[in-house]
C-alpha positions as CSV (number, residue, x, y, z in Angstrom):
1,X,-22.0,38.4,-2.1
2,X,-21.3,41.6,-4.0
3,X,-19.5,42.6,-6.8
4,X,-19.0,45.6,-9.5
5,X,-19.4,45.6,-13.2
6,X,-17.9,48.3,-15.5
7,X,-17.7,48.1,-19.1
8,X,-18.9,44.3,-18.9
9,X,-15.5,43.4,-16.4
10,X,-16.1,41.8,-13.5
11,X,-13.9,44.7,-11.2
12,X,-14.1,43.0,-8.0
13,X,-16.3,40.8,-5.6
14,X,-16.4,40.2,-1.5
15,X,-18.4,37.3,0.7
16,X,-20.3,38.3,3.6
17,X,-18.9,36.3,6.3
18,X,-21.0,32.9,5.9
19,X,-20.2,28.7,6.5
20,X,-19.3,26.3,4.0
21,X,-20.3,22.6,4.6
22,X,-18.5,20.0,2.3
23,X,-17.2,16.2,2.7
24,X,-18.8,16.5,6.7
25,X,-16.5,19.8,7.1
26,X,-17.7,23.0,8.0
27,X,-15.8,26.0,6.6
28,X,-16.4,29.2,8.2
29,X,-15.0,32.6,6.0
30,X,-14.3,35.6,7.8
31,X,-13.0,37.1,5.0
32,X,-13.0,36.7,1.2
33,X,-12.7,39.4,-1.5
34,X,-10.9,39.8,-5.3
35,X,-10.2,42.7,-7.0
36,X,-8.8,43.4,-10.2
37,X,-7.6,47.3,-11.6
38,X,-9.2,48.0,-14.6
39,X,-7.1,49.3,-18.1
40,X,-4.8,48.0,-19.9
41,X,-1.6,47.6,-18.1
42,X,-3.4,47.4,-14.6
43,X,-1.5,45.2,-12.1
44,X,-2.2,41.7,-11.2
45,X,-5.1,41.0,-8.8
46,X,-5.4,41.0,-5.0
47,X,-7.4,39.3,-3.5
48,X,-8.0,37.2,0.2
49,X,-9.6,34.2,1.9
50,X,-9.6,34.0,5.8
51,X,-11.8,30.6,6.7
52,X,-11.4,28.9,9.8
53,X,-12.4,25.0,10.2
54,X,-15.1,24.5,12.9
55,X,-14.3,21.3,14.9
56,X,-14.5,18.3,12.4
57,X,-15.0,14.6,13.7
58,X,-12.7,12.3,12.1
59,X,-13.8,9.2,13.1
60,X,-17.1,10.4,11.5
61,X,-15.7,10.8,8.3
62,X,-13.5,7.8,8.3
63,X,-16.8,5.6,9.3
64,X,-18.0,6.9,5.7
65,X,-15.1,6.7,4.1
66,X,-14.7,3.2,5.0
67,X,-17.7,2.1,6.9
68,X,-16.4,-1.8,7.6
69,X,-13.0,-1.1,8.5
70,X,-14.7,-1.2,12.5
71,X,-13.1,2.7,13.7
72,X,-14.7,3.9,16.5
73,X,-14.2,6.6,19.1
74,X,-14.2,10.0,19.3
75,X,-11.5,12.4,17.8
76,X,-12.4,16.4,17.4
77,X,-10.3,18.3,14.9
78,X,-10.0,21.9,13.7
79,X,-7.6,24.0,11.6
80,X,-7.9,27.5,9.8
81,X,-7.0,28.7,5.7
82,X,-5.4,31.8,5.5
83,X,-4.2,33.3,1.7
84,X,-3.2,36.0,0.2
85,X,-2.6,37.3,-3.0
86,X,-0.9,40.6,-3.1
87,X,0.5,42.1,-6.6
88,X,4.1,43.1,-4.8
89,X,4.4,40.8,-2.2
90,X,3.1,37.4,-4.3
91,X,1.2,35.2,-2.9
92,X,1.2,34.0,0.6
93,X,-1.2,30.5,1.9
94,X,-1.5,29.7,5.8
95,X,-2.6,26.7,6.0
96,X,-3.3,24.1,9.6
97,X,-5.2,21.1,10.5
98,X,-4.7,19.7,14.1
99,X,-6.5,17.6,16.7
100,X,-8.4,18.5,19.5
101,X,-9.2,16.4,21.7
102,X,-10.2,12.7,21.6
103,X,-9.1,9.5,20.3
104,X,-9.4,6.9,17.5
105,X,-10.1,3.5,18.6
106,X,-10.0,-0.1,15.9
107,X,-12.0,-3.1,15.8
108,X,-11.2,-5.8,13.6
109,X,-14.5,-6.4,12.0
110,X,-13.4,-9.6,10.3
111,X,-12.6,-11.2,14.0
112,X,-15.1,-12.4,15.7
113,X,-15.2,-11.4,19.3
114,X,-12.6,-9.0,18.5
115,X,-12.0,-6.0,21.0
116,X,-12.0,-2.3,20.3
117,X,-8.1,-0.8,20.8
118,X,-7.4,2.8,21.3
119,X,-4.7,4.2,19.1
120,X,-3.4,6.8,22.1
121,X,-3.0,9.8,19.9
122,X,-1.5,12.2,21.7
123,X,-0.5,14.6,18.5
124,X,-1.8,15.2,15.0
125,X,-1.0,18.1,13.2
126,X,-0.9,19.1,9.2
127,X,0.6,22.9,8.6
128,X,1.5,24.1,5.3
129,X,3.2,27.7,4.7
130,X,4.0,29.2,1.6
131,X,5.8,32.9,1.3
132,X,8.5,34.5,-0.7
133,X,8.4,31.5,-3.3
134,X,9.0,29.1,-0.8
135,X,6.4,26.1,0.1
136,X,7.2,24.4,3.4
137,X,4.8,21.6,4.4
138,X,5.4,20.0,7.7
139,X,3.8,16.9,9.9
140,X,3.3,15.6,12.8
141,X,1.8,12.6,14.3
142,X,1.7,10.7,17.3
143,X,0.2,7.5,19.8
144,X,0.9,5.0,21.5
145,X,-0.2,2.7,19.6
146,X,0.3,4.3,16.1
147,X,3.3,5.2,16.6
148,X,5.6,8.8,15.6
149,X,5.8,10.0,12.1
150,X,7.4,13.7,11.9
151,X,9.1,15.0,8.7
152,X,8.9,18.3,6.6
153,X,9.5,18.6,2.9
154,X,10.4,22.6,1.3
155,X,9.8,23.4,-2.5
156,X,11.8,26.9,-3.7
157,X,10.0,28.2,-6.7
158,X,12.2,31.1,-7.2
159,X,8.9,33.0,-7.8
160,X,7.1,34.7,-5.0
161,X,3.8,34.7,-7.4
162,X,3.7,31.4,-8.9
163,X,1.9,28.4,-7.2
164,X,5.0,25.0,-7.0
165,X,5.2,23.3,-10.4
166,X,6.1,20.1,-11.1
167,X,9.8,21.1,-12.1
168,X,10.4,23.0,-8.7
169,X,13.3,21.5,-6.1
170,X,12.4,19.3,-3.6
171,X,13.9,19.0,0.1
172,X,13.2,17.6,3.4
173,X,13.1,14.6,5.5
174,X,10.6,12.0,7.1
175,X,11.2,10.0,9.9
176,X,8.5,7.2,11.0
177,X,8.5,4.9,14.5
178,X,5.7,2.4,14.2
179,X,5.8,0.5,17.2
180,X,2.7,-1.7,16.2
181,X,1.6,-2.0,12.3
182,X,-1.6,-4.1,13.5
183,X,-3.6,-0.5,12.4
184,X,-2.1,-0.6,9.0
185,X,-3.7,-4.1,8.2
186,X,-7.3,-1.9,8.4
187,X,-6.0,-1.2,4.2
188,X,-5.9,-5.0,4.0
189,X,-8.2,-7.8,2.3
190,X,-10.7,-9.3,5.3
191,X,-9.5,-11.5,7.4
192,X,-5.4,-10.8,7.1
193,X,-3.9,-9.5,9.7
194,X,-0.6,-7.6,10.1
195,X,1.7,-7.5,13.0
196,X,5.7,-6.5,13.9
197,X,7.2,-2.6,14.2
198,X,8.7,-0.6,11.8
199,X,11.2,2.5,11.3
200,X,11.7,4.3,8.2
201,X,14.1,7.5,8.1
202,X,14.6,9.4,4.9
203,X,15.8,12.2,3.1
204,X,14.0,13.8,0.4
205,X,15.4,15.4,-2.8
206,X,14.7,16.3,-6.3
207,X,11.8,17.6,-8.0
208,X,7.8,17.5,-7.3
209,X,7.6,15.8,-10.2
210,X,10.5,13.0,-9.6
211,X,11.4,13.1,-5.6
212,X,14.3,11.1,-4.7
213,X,15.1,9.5,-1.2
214,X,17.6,8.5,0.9
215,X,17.5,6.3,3.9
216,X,17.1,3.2,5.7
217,X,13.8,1.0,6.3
218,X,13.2,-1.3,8.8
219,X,11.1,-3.9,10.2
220,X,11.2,-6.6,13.2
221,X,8.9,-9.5,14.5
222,X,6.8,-9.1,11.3
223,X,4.1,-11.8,11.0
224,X,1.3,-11.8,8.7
225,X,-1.3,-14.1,8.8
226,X,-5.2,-15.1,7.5
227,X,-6.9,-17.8,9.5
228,X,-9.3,-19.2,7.0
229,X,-6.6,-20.0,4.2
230,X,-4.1,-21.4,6.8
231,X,-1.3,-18.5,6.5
232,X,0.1,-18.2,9.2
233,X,4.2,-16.1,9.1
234,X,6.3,-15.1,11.7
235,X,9.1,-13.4,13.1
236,X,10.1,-11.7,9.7
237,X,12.6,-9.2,9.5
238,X,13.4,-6.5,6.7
239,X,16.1,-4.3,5.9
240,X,16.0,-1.8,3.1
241,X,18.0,1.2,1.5
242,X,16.8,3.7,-0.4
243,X,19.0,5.7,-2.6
244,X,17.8,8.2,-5.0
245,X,15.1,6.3,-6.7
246,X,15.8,3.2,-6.0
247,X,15.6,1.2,-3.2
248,X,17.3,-2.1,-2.2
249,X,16.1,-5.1,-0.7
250,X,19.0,-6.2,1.7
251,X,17.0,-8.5,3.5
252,X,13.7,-9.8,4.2
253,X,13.0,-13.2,6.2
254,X,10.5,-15.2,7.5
255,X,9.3,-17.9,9.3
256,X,6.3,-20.4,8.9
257,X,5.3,-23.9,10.1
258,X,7.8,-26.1,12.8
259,X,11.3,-24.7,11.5
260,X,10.7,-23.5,7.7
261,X,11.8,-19.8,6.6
262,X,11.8,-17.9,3.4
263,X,13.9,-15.1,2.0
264,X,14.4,-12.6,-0.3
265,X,16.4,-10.0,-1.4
266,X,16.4,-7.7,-5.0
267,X,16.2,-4.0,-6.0
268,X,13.5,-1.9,-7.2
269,X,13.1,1.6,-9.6
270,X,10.7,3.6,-8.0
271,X,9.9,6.0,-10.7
272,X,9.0,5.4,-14.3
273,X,9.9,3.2,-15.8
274,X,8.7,1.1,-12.5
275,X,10.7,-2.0,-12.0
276,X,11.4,-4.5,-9.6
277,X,13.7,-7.4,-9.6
278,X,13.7,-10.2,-6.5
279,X,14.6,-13.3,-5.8
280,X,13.3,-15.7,-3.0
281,X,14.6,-18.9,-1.7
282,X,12.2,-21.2,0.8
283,X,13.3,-23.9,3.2
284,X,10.9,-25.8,4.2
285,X,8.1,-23.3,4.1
286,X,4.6,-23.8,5.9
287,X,2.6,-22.2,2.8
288,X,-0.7,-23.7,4.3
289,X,-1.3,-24.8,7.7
290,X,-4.8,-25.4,8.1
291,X,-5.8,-29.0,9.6
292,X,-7.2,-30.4,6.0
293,X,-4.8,-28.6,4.4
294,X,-1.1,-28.1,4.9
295,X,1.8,-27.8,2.4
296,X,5.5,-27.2,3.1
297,X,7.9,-26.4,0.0
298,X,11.2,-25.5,-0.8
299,X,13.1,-23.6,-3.6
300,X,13.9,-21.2,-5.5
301,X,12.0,-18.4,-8.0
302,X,13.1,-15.2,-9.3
303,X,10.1,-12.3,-9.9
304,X,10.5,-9.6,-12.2
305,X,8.2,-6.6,-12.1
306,X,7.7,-4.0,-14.9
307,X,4.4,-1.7,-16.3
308,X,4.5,-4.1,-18.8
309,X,4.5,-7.6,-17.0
310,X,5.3,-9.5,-14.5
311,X,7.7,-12.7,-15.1
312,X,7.9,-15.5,-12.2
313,X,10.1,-18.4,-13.2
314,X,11.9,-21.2,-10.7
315,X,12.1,-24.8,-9.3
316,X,9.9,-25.7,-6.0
317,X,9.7,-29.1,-4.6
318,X,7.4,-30.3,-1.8
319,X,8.6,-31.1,1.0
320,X,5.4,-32.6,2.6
321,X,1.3,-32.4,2.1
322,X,-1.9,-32.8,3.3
323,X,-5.3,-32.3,1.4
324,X,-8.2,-33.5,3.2
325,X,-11.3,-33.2,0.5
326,X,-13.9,-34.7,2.8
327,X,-14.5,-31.4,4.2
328,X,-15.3,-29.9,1.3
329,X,-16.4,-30.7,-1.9
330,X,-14.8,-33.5,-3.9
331,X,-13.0,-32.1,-6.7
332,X,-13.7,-33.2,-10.4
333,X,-11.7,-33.3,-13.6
334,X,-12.4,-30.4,-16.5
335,X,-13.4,-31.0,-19.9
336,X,-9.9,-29.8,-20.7
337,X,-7.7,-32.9,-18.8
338,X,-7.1,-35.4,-20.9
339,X,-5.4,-38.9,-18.7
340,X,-2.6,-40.0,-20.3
341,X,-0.6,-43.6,-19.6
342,X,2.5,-43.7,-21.1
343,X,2.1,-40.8,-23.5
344,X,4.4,-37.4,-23.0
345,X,2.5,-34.2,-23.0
346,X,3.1,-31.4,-26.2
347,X,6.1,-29.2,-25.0
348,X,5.9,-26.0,-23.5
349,X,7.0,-23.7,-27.2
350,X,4.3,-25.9,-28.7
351,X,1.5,-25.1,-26.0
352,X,2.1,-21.7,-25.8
353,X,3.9,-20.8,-29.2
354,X,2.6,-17.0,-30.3
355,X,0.2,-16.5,-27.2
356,X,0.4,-13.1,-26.0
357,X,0.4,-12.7,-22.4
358,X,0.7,-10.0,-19.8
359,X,2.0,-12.4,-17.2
360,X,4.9,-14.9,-17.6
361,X,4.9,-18.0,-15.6
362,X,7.1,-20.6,-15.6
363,X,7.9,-22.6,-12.4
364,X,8.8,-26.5,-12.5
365,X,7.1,-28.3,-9.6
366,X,8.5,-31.5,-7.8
367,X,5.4,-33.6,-6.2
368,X,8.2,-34.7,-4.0
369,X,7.0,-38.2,-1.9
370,X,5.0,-37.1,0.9
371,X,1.8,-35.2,-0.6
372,X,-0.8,-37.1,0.6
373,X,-4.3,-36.9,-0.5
374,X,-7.1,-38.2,1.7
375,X,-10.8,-38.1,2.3
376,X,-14.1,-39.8,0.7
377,X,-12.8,-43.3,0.4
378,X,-9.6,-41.9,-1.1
379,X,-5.8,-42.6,0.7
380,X,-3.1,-42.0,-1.8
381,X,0.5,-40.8,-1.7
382,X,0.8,-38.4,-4.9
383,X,4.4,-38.0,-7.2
384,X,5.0,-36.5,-10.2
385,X,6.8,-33.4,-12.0
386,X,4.7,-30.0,-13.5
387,X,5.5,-27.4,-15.1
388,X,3.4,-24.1,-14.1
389,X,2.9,-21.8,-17.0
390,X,0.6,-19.7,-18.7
391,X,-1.5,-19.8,-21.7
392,X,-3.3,-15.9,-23.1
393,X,-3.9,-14.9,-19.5
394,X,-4.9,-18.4,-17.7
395,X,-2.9,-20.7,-15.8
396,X,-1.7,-24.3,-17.1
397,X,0.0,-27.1,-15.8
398,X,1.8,-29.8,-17.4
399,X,3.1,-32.6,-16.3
400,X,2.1,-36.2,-15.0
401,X,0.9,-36.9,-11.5
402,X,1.3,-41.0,-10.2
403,X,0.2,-42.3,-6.8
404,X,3.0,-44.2,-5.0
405,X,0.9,-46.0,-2.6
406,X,-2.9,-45.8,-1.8
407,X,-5.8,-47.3,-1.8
């Protein structure tokens, strides 16, 4: 490194070539410099970078990045930084990161026995150009598994010198084939598991700071399931639009247990304020299917979501039940149950009357006549009505709960 000092100015400096290691990258400069005219009136500075990246591997850094999300293989990438900063021409950045050679593989740690499964990529490519006040990023990225997802996206800042602001134009498009989203479920709590194919093609507009989009998103054979709590959907299907920034929920079905499904449909605001409105309607629904632990419901609840809060209110009923508690164990009553005979419980704007809350909750509950709860001497057919609500920021119930028939 070298530089010049006059009259206590820094007048311009320059890098030998040399590498740069950061984040498991190595950055190679060929060429770096800055200089700056000295006086008053002196034009803007120059100055360069030329840097190439030396091959990178990814499945490296996505190991420590996240270390129990079970990647594996091999896959080599490299790219080069070019920019310039000229006082007449403005500034000018050439930027690529592409693949090599190799592969990505994924192994569903939370599976026992499961099998690594190559990804196939066949493309990956990330290429940014900026000239003449215009920004252009583009992308590209392909396998067989994984999928295709190809778009670019253009910012005109009117201003061959100036970097894109927040207020700058936005334009471009972004089209995504996922033939399998079991990948996706790596971004998932342990032990779910996410399956069905999914398209998405859109059109960008707007600003940097608020983009706007217009399109059409889709989804077939969705299933999503997690063994150890007994969920277990199926066959779900989704159609959205998106349309500035909002997007609406035309459709979105599902199906769980023998013949149950669930629905839902509602908009959203994408931007700020955030909001989301949707309402869902079960028939029959397998919520649980476990072996000591199965529920089917029906209804209907509407679910509002804001910054502020998030409002859930409705009428579900249960269709039928099972909750074996001799395989775990027995459940007790809290301090804060009181067992009442004939008495009625307090009403709801006297149990909750000037509690502030975050989240608002208020679902009625039908025990319906075939909940049955069984294990550790205990055989009882449970009834009864609740409300679900809640009081500062914990859940309540109220209610009463009778046994039809047991022993």
């Amino acid at each position: 490194c070298s530089s010049d000092l006059r009259t206590a100015q820094l007048d311009s400096w320059q890098l030998a070539p040399t590498e740069l290691q950061a984040l498991g990258a190595t950055l190679k400069l060929e060429e770096a410099w800055w200089r700056a005219p000295l006086g008053a009136g002196a034009a803007e500075p120059s100055a360069r970078v030329h840097a190439r990246i030396l091959p990178l591997d990814v499945v490296s850094w996505l190991q420590r990045v996240q270390p129990d999300a079970g990647w594996g293989g091999q896959l080599m990438a490299s790219g080069m930084l070019r920019f310039d900063r000229d006082p007449a021409a403005g500034l000018k950045v050439d930027a690529l990161l592409s693949r090599d050679r190799g592969d990505i593989s994924l192994r569903e740690p939370t599976i026992e026995g499961s099998q690594a499964q190559a990804l196939g990529l066949k493309q990956a490519k990330l290429a940014l150009l900026g000239q003449g006040g215009v920004w252009t990023l583009s992308e590209v990225f392909e396998g067989t598994l994984l999928g295709r997802l190809e778009g670019e996206q253009r910012v005109a800042t009117g201003d061959a010198h100036r970097w894109p602001a927040p207020r700058d134009p936005l334009n471009g498009a972004l089209t995504v084939s996922a033939p399998s989203l079991r990948p996706w479920g790596t971004w998932m709590p342990a032990g779910w598991r996410l399956g069905g194919q999914a398209q998405l093609k859109a059109v960008l507009a707007g600003t940097v700071a608020a983009p706007t989009y217009t399109g059409t998103l889709e989804a077939q054979q969705l299933s999503l399931s997690q063994a150890l709590m007994g969920v277990q959907l199926r066959d779900g299907e989704l159609l959205a639009q998106l349309t500035g920034d909002r997007l609406t929920l035309q459709r979105l079905t599902a199906k769980s247990g023998a013949s149950g499904t669930v629905s839902a449909t509602g908009e959203a605001q994408l931007m700020a304020p955030v909001h989301a409105h949707l309402q869902v309607q079960a028939d029959r629904f397998a919520v649980l299917q476990r072996v000591d632990r199965r529920l089917v419901v029906s209804g209907n609840t509407v679910l509002d979501l804001s910054e502020e809060d998030i409002s859930v209110e409705g009428a579900v009923s249960v269709d039928e039940g099972l909750f074996d508690i001799s395989r775990s164990d027995a459940p007790t009553i809290g301090d804060d149950v009181n067992v009442l005979s004939d008495r009625q419980v307090a009403s709801d704007d006297e149990a909750t009357a000037g509690t502030p809350r975050k989240v608002k909750l208020k679902v009625d509950i039908d025990l319906g006549q075939k909940l049955r709860l069984q294990g550790r001497g205990l055989e009882a057919t449970l009834t009864g009505k609740l409300r679900a609500g809640m009081s500062g920021r914990k859940p309540t119930l109220q209610g009463t709960v009778g046994v039809a028939q047991g022993r």
